[in-house]
C-alpha positions in Angstrom: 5.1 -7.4 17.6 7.8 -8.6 15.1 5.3 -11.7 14.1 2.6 -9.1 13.2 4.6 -6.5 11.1 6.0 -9.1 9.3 2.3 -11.0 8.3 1.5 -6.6 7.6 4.0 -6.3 5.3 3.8 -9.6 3.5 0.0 -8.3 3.0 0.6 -5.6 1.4 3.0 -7.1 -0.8 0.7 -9.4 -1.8 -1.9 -6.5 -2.6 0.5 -4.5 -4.8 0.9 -7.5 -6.9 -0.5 -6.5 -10.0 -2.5 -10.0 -10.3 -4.3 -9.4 -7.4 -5.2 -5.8 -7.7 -6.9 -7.5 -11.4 -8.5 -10.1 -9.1 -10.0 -7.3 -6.4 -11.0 -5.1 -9.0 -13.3 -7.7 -10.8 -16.9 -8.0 -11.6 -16.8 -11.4 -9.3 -14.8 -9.8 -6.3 -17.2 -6.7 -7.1 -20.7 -9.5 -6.2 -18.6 -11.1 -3.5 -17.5 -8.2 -1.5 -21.4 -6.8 -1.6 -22.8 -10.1 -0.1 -19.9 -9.9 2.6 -19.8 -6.0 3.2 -23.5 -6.4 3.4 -23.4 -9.2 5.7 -20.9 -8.2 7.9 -22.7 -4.6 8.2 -26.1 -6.0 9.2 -24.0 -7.9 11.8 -22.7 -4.9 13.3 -25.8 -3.3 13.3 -27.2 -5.9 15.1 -24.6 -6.5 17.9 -25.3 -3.0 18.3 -28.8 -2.4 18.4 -28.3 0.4 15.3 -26.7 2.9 17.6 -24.0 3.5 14.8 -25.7 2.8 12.1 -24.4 5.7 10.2 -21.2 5.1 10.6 -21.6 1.4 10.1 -22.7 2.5 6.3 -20.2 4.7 6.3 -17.5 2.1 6.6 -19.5 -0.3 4.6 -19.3 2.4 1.6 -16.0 3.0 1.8 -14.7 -0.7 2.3 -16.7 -1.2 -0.9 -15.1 1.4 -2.5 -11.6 -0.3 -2.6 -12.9 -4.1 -3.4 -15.0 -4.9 -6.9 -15.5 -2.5 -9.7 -17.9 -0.4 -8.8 
């Protein structure tokens, strides 16, 4: 698992830079991460047949509370 904790903590590297927490907490990454969440959500739901939809939102909500500015 070396390959994998390496690409983890180049990740969050590149998160903590302080040009890309500007860039996630934008108006524009705000509008792109709705249509995504959004999209990826009503995916899920579909695959499965709204059993968990709850906690589908649920994720969806929070997700979207770390991305955008809002």
């Amino acid at each position: 698992m070396a390959g994998f904790d390496d690409i983890a903590k180049k990740a969050q590297e590149f998160l903590k830079d302080p040009k890309v927490e500007k860039a996630l907490h934008s108006d524009k990454a705000e509008g792109v991460s709705d249509k995504l969440l959004d999209a990826v959500a009503g995916a899920a739901d579909k695959a499965t047949g709204g059993k968990f939809h709850d906690q589908i939102d649920s994720a969806k909500e929070q997700a979207d509370k770390r991305v955008g500015d809002k």
